[in-house]
VOBA-1610 file (N, C-alpha, C; in pm, whole numbers, padded with zeros to 5 digits, always signed):
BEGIN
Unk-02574+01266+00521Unk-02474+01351+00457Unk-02405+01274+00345Unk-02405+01349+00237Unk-02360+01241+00105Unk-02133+01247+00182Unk-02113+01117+00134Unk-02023+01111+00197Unk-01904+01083+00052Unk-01810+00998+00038Unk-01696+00980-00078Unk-01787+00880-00166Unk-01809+00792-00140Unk-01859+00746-00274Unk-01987+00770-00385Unk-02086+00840-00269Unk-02172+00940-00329Unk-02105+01077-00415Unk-02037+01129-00358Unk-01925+01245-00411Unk-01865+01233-00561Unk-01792+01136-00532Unk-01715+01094-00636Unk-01766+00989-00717Unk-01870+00981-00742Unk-01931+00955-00868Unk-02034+01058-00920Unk-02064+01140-00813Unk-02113+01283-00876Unk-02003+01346-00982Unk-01871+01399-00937Unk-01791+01452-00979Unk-01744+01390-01118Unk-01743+01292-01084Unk-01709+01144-01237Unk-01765+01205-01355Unk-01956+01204-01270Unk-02053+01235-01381Unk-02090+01366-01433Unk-02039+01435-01373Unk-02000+01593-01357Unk-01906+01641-01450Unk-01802+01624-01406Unk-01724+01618-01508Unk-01733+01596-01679Unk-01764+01393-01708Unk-01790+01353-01862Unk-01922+01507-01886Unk-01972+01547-01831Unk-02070+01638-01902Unk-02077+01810-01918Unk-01961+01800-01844Unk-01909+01959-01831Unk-01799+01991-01904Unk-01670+01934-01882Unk-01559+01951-01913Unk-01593+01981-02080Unk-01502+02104-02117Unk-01511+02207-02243Unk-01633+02270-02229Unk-01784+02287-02171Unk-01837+02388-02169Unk-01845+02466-02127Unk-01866+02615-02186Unk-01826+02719-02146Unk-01923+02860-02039Unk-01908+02850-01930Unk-01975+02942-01818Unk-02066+03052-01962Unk-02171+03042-01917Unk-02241+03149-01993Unk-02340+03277-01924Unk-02307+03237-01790Unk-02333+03356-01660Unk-02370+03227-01508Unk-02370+03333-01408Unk-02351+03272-01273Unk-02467+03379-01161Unk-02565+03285-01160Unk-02665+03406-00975Unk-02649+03301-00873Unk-02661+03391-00779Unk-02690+03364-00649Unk-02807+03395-00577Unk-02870+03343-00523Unk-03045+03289-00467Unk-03036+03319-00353Unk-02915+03262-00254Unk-02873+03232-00164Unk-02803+03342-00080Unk-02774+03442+00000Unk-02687+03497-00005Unk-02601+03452+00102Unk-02633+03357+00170Unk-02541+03291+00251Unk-02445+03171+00224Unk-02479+03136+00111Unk-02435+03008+00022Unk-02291+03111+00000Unk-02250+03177-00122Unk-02127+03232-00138Unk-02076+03300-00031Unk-01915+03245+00058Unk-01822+03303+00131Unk-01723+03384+00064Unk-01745+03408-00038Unk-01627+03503-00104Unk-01655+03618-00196Unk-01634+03736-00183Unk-01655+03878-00294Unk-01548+03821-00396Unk-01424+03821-00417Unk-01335+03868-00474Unk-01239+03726-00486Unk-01273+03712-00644Unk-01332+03746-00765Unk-01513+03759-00723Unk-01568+03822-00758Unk-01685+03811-00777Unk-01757+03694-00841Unk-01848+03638-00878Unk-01922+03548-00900Unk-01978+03539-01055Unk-01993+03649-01099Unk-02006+03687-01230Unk-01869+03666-01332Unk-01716+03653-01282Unk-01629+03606-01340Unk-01582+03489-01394Unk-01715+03417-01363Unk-01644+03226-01397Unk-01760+03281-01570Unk-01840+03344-01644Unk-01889+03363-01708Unk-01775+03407-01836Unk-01768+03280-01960Unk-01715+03320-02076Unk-01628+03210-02067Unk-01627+03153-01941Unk-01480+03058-01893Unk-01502+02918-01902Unk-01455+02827-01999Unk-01471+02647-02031Unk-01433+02591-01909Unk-01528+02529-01880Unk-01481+02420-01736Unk-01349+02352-01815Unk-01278+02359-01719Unk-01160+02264-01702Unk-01219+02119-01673Unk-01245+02134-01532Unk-01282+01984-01465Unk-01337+02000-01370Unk-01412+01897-01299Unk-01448+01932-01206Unk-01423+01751-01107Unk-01379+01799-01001Unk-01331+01681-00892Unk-01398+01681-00761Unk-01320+01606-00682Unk-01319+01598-00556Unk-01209+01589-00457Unk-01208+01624-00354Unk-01118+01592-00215Unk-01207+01594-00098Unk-01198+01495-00052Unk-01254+01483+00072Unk-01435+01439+00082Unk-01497+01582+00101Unk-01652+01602+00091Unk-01638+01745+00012Unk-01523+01726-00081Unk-01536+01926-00138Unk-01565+01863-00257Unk-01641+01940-00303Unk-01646+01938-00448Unk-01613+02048-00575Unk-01527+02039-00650Unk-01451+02143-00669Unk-01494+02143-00851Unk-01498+02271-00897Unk-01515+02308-01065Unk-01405+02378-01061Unk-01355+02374-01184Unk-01254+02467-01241Unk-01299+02507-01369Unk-01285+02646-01385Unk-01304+02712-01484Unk-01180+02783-01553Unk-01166+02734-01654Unk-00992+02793-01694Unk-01005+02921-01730Unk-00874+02999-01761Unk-00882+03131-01796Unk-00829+03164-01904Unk-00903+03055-02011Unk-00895+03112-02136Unk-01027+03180-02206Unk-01040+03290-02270Unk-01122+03376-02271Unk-01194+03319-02407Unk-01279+03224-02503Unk-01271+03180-02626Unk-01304+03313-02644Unk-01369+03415-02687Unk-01391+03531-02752Unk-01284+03569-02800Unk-01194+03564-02749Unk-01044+03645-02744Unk-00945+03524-02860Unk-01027+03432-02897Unk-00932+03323-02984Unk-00879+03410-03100Unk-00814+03355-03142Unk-00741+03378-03266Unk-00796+03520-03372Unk-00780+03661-03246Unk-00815+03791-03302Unk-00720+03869-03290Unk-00599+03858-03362Unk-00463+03962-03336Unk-00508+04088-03287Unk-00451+04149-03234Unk-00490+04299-03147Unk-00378+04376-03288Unk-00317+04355-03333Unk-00240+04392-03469Unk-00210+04299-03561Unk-00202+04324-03746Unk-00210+04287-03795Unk-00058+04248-03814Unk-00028+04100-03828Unk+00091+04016-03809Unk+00083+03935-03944Unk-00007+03873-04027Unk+00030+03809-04135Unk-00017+03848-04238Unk+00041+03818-04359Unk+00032+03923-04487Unk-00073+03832-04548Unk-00145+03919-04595Unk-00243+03883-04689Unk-00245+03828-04829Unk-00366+03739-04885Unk-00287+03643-05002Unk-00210+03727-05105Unk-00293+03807-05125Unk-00214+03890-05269Unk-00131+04033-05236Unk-00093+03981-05108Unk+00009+04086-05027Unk+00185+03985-05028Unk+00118+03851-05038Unk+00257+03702-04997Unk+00309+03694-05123Unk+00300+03731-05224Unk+00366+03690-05378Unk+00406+03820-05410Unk+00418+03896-05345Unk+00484+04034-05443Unk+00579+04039-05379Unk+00702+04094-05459Unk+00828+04086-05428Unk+00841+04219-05346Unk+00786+04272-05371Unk+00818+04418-05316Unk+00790+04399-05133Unk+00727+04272-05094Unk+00672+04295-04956Unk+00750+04147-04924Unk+00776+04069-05018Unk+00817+03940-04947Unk+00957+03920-04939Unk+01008+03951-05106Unk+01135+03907-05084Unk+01274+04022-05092Unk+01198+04155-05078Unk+01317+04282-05077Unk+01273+04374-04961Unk+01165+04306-04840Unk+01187+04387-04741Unk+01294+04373-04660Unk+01340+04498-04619Unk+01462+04540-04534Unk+01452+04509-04376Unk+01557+04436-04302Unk+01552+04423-04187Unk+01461+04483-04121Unk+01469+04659-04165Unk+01369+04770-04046Unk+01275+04774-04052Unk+01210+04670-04171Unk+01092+04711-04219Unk+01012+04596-04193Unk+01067+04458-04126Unk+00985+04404-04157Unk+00822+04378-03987Unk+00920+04452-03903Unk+00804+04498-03767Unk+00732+04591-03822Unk+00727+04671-03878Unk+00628+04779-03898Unk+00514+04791-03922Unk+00396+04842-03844Unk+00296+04771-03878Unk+00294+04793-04023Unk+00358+04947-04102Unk+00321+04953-04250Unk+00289+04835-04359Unk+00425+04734-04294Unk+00438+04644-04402Unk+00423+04487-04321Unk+00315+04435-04305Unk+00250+04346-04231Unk+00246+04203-04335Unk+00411+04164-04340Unk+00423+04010-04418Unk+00414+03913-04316Unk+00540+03893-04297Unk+00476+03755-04167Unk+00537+03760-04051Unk+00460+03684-03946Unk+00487+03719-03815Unk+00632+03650-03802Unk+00685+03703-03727Unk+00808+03620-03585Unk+00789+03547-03549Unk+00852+03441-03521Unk+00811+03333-03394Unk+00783+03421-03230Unk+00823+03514-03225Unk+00806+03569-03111Unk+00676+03644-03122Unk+00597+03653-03207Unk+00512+03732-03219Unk+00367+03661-03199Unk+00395+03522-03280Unk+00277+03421-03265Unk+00235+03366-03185Unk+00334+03361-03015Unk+00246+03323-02933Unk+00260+03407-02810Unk+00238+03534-02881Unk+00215+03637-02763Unk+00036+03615-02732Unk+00001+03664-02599Unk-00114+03619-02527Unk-00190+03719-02611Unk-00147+03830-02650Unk-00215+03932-02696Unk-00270+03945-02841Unk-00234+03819-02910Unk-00256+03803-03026Unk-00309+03650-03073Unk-00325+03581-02936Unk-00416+03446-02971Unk-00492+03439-02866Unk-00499+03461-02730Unk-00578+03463-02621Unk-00548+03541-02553Unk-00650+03574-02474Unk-00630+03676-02331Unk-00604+03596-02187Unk-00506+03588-02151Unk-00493+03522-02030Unk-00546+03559-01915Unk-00575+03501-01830Unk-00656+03487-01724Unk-00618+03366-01653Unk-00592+03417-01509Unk-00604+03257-01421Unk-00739+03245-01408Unk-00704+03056-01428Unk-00805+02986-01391Unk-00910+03053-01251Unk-01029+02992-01234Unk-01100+02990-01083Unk-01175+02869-01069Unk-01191+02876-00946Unk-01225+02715-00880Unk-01317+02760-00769Unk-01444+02693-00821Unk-01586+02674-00723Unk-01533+02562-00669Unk-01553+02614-00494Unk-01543+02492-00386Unk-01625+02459-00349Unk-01695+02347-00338Unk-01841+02377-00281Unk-01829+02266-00146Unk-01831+02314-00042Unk-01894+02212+00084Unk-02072+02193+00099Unk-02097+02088+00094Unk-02218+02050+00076Unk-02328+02004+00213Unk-02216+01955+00295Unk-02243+01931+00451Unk-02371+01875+00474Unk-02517+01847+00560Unk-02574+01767+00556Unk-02687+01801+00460Unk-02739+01902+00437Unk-02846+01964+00350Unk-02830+01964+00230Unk-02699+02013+00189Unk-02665+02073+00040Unk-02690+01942-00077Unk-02698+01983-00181Unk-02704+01868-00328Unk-02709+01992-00433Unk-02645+01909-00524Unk-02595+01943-00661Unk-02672+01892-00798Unk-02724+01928-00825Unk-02762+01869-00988Unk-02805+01979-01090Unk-02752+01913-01227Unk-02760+01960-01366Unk-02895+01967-01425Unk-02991+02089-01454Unk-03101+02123-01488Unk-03099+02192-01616Unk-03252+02172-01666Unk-03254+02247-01787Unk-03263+02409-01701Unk-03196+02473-01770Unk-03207+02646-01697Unk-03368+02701-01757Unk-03470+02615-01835Unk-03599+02658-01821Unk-03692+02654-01755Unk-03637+02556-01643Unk-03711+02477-01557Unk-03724+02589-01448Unk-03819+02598-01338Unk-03812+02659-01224Unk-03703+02600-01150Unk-03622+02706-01051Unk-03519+02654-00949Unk-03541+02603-00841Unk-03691+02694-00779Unk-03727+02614-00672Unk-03652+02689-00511Unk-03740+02714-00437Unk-03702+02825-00348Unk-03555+02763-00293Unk-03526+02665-00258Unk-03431+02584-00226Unk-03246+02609-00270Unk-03310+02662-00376Unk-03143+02686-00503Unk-03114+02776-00429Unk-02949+02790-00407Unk-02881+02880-00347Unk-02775+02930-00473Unk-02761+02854-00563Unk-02648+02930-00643Unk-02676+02852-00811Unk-02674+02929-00911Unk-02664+02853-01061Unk-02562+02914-01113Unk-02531+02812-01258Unk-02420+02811-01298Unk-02457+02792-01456Unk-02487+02873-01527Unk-02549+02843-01625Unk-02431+02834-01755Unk-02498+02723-01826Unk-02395+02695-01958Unk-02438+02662-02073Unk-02344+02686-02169Unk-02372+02699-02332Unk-02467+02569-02372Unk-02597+02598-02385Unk-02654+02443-02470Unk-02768+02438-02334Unk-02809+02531-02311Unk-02940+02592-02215Unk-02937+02495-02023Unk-02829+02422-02003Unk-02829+02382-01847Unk-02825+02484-01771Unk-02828+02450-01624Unk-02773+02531-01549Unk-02724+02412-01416Unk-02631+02424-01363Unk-02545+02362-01227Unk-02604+02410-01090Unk-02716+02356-01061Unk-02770+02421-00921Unk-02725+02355-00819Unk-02697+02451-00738Unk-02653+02365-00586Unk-02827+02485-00456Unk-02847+02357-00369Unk-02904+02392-00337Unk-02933+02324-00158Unk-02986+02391-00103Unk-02957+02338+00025Unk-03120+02405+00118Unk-03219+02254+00133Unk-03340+02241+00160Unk-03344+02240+00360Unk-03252+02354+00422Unk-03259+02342+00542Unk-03262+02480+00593Unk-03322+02480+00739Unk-03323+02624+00831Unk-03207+02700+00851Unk-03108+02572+00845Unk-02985+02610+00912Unk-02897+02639+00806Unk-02782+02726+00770Unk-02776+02708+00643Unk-02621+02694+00625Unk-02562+02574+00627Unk-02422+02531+00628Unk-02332+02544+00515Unk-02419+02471+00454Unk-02318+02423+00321Unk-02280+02585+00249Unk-02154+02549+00208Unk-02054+02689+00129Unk-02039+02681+00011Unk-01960+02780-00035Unk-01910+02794-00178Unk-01817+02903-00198Unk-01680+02873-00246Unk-01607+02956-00219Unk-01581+02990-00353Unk-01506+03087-00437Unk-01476+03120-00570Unk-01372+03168-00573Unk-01209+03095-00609Unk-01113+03144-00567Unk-00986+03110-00646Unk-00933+03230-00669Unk-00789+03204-00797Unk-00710+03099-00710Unk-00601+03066-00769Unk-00493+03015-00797Unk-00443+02981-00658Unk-00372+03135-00624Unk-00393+03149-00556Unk-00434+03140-00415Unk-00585+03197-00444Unk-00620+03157-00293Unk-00680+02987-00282Unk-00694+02906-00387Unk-00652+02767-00408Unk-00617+02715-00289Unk-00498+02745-00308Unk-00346+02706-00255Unk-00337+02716-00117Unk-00407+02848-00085Unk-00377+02880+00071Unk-00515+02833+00115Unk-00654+02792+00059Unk-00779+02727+00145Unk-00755+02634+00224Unk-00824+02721+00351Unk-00750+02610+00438Unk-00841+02504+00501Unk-00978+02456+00448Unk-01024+02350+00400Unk-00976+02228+00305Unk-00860+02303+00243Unk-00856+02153+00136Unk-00723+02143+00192Unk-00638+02269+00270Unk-00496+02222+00333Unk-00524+02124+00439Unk-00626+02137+00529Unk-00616+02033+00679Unk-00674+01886+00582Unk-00670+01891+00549Unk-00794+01709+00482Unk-00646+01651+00467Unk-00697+01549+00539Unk-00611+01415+00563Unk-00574+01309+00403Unk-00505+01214+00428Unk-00497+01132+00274Unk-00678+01048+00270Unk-00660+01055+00121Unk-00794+01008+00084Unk-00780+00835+00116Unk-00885+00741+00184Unk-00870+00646+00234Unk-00864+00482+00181Unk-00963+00501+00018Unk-00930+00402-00072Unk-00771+00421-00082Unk-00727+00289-00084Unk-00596+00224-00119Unk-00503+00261-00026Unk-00535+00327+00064Unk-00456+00341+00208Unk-00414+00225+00303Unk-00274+00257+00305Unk-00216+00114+00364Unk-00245+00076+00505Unk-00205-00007+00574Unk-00251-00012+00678Unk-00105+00078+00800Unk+00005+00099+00743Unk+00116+00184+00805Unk+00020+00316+00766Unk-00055+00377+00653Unk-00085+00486+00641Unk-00221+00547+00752Unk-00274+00459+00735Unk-00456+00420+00902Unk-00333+00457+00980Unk-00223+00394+01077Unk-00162+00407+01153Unk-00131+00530+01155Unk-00051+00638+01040Unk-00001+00727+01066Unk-00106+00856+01066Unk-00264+00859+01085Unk-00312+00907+01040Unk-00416+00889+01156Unk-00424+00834+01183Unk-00538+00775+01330Unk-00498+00768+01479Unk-00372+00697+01466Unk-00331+00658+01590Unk-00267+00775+01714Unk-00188+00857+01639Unk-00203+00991+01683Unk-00218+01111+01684Unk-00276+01233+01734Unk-00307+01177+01917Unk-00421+01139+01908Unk-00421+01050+02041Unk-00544+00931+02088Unk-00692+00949+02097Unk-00755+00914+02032Unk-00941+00971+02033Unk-00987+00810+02017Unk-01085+00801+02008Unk-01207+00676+02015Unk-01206+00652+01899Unk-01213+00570+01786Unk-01206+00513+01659Unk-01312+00604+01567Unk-01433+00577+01643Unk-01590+00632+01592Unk-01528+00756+01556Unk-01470+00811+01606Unk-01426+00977+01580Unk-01330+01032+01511Unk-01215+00935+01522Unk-01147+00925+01442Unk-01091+00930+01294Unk-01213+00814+01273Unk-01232+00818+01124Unk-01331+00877+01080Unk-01393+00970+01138Unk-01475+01034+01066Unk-01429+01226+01088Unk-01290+01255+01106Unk-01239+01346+01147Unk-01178+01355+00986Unk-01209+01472+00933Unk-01184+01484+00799Unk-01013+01534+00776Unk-00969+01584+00870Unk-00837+01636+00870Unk-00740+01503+00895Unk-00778+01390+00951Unk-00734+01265+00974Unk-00708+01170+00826Unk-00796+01153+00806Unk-00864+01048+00701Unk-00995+01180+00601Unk-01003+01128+00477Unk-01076+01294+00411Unk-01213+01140+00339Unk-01299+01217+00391Unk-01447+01220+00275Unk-01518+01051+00374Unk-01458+01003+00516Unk-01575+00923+00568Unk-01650+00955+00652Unk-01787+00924+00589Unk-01853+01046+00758Unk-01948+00946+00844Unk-02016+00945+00885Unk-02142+00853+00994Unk-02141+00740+00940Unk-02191+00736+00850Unk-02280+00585+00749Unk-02130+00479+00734Unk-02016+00526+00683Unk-01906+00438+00652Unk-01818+00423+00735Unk-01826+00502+00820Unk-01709+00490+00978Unk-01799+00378+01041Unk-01901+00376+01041Unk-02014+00284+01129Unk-01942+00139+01015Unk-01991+00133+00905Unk-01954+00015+00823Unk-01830-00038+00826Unk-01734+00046+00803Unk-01561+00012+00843Unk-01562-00059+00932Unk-01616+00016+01083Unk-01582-00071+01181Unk-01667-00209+01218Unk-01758-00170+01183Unk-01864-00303+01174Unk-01719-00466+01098Unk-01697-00382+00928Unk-01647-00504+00889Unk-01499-00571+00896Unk-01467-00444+00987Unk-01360-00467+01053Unk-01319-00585+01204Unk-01427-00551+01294Unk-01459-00634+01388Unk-01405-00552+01502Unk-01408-00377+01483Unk-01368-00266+01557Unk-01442-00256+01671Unk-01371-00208+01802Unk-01434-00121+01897Unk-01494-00050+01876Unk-01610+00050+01847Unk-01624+00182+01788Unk-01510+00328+01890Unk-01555+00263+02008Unk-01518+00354+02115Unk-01390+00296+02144Unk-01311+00272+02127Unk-01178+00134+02165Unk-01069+00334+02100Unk-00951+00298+02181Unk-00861+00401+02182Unk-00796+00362+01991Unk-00751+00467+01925Unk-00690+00447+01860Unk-00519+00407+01859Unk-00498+00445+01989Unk-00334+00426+02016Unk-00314+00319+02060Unk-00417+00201+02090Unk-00407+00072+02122Unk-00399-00025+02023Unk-00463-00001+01894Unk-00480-00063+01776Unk-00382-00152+01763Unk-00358-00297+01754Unk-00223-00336+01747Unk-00197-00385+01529Unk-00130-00451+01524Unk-00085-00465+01392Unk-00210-00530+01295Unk-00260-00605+01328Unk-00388-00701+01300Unk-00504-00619+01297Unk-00552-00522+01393Unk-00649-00418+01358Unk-00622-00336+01248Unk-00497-00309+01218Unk-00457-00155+01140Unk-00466-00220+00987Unk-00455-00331+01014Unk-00462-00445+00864Unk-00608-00494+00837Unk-00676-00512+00959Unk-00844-00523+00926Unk-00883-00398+00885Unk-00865-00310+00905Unk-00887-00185+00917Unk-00919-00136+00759Unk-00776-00134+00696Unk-00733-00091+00606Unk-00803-00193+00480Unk-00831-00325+00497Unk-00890-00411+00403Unk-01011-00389+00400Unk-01110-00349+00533Unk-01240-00329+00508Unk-01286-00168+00439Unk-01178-00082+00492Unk-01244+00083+00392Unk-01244+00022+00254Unk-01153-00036+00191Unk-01120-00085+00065Unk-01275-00115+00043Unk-01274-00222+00066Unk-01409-00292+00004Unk-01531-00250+00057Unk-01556-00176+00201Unk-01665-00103+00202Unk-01695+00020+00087Unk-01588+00081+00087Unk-01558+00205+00042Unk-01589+00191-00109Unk-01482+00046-00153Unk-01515+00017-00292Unk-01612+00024-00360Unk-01680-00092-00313Unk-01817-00144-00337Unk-01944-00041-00301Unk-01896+00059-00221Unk-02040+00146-00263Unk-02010+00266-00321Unk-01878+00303-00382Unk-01818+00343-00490Unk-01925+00302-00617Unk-01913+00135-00661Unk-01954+00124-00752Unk-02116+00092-00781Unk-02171+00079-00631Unk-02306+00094-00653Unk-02355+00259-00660Unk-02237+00338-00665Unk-02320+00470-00683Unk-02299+00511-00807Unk-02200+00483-00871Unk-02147+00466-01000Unk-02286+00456-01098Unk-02355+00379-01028Unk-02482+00318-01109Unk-02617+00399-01098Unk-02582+00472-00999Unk-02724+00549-00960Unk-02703+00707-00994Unk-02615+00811-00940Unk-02545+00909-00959Unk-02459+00923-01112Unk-02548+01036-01162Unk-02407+01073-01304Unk-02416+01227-01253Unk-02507+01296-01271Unk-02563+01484-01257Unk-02618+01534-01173Unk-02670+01446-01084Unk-02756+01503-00984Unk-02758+01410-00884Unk-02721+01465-00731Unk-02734+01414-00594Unk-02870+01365-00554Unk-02911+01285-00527Unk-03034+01282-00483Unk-03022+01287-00320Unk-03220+01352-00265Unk-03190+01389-00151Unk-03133+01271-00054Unk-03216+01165-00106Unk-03175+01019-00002Unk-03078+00973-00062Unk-02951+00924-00046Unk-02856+00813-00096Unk-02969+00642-00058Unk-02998+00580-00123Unk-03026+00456-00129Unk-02886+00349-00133Unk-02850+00345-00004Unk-02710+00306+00064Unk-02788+00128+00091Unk-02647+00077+00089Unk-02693-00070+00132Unk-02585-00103+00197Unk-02653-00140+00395Unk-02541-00094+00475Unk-02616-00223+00554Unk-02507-00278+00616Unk-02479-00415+00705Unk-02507-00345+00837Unk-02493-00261+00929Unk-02455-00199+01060Unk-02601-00065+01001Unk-02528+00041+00976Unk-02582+00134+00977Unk-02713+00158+01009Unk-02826+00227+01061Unk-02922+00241+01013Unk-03014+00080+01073Unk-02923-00004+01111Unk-03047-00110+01168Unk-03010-00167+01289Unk-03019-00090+01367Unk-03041-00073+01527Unk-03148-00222+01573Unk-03112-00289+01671Unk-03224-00398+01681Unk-03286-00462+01647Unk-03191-00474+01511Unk-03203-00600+01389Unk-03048-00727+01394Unk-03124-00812+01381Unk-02990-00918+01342Unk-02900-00905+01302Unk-02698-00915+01379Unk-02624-00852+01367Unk-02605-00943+01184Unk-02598-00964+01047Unk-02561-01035+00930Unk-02466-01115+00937Unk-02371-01114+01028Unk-02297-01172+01046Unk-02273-01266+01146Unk-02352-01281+01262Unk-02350-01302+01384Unk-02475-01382+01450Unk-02608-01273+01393Unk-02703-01301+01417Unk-02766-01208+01596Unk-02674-01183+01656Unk-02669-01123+01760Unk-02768-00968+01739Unk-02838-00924+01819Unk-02899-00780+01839Unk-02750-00697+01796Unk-02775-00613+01702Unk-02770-00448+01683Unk-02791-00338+01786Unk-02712-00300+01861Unk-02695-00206+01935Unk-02706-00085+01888Unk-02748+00015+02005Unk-02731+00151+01928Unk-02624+00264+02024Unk-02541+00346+02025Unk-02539+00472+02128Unk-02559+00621+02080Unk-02670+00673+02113Unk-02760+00780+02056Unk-02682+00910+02108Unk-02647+00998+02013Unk-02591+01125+02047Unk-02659+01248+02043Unk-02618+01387+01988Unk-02702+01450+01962Unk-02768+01510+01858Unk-02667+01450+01779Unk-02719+01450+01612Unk-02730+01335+01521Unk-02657+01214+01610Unk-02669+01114+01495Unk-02678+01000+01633Unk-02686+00849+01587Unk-02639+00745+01641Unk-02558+00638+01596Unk-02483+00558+01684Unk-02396+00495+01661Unk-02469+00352+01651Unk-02419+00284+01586Unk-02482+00078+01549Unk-02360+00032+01561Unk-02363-00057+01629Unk-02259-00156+01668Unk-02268-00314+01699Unk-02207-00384+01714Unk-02250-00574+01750Unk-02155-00563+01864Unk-02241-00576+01997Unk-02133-00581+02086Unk-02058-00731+02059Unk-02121-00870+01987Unk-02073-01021+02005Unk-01945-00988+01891Unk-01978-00902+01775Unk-01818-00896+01676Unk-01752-00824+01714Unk-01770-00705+01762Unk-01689-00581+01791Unk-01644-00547+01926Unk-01719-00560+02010Unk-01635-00519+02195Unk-01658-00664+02308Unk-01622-00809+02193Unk-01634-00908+02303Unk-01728-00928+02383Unk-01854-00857+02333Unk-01979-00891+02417Unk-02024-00780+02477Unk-02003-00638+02527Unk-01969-00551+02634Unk-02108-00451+02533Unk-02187-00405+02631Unk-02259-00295+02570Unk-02220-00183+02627Unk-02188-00103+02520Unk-02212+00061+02543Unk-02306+00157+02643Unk-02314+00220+02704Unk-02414+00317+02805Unk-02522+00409+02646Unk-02607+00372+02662Unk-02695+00495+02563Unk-02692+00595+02625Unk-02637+00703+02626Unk-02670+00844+02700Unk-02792+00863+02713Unk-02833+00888+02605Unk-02950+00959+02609Unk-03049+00851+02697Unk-03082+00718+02705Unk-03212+00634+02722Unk-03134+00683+02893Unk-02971+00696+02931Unk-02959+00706+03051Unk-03033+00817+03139Unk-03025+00898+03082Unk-03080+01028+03113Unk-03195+01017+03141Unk-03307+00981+03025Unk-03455+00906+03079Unk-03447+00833+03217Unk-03366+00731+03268Unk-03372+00674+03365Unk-03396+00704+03493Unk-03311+00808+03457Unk-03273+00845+03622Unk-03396+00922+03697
//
């Protein structure tokens, strides 16, 4: 599952290449991909990306609601014309009553020039949410190209791209919501997400983890807790932390909450900037992650030298060093238990 630092260097690169171009229509492939009628989907069309970001694992476009068609086309005629501005008869002996009328059209008001109705058409902004969850990916295509049965939604823009999101699974998770101002505000996906975890203090891990009491492993990968760490970097945190995985969070004493908080930093950092390098427009399906713990089960702990542990669940597994992290103590594998018996 692409997690924050995969994310947010998508969005980075997303952004430098979007921001000012303007929606030039929007389909859907997918019909389970879009959770929302209203606005319809066909409305982000005519509309200049604002920006496009992140929170958490959301990935968010904004499309502003300025209409360019609608630029600088008075809906009435407000300024006088050249060889209408030098005659006295229109410039310098019109009468108080005369000078609104459309008859005699010299020059506008200050109140007149930045009415919406005479330089733009207003419109609130809208904002594509997209949850991407373990299947979904995002990337910027030529719109001549085939989409590929896979595409669940495009986003096509001025200068022949299109913004495909697409999601290569049975099951079909990942979302997309399309939603004013508004309903922004009240999504209650981006209301539960916890503080984002780069530069988070170690009083902030505390106020954010510790209660109420769950197992660490779970903890930090609880998006309403802590926002955007999922399997791969909760495993690494605690690895370079020298964490319990399973150890209570309400036990944590001052010295953990401070290891804690120094290792998201520099885990978090540092593959921040190795994605920086790989990711500008397009997700790829594998992240090519470079992970100490993760992913190497019954390999030499890097630090230690000790076996790599595993505890196997039902969708993912856990890697751990019992000699750095639980004082020596191995975990029960459920699952190999189950075989046993």
């Amino acid at each position: 599952m692409p997690e924050l630092p995969e994310l947010q260097a998508l969005v980075e690169g997303l952004d430098a290449a979007l921001a000012g171009r303007v929606v030039t229509g929007a389909r859907q492939l997918q019909p389970a991909m879009l959770r929302t009628a209203d606005p319809p989907l066909a409305a982000l069309a005519g509309r200049p990306v604002t920006r496009v970001w992140r929170r958490g694992k959301l990935v968010l476009l904004e499309a502003g609601g300025e209409d360019p068609g609608e630029r600088d086309t008075p809906s009435h005629p407000t300024r006088a014309q050249p060889d209408q501005r030098d005659t006295p008869s229109q410039t310098t002996r019109a009468q108080p009553d005369q000078r609104d009328t459309p008859s005699h059209p010299t020059r506008a008001q200050p109140d007149q020039r930045d009415t919406p109705s005479q330089t733009t058409r207003a419109r609130p902004a809208l904002t594509l949410v997209v949850h991407l969850m373990q299947s979904g990916r995002i990337a910027l295509a030529e719109a001549s190209t085939r989409p590929g049965r896979a595409v669940a939604l495009g986003i096509a823009f001025a200068g022949g791209q299109e913004l495909r999101i697409r999601e290569a699974a049975t099951h079909h998770r990942a979302s997309a919501h399309l939603l004013t101002p508004e309903g922004l505000a009240a999504h209650r996906p981006l209301l539960a997400l916890g503080p984002e975890p780069i530069g988070l203090a170690p009083e902030g891990w505390r106020a954010a983890l510790a209660l109420p009491p769950a197992q660490l492993q779970t903890a930090l990968r609880d998006g309403r807790r802590v926002a955007g760490v999922g399997r791969c970097y909760a495993t690494e945190i605690m690895w370079a932390a020298r964490l319990a995985p399973l150890g209570r969070t309400d036990r944590l004493d001052d010295d953990a909450w401070a290891r804690l908080a120094r290792s998201a930093d520099a885990v978090l950092g540092q593959a921040l900037e190795r994605a920086r390098r790989e990711i500008t427009t397009a997700l790829p399906n594998a992240e090519r992650r470079i992970t100490m713990a993760h992913g190497h089960a019954g390999e030499p702990c890097p630090r230690c030298a000790g076996r790599l542990e595993r505890v196997s669940f039902s969708e993912y597994e856990l890697v751990y060093c019992p000699a750095c992290q639980t004082g020596g103590r191995r975990y029960a594998d459920r699952r190999m238990s189950r075989l046993l018996r």
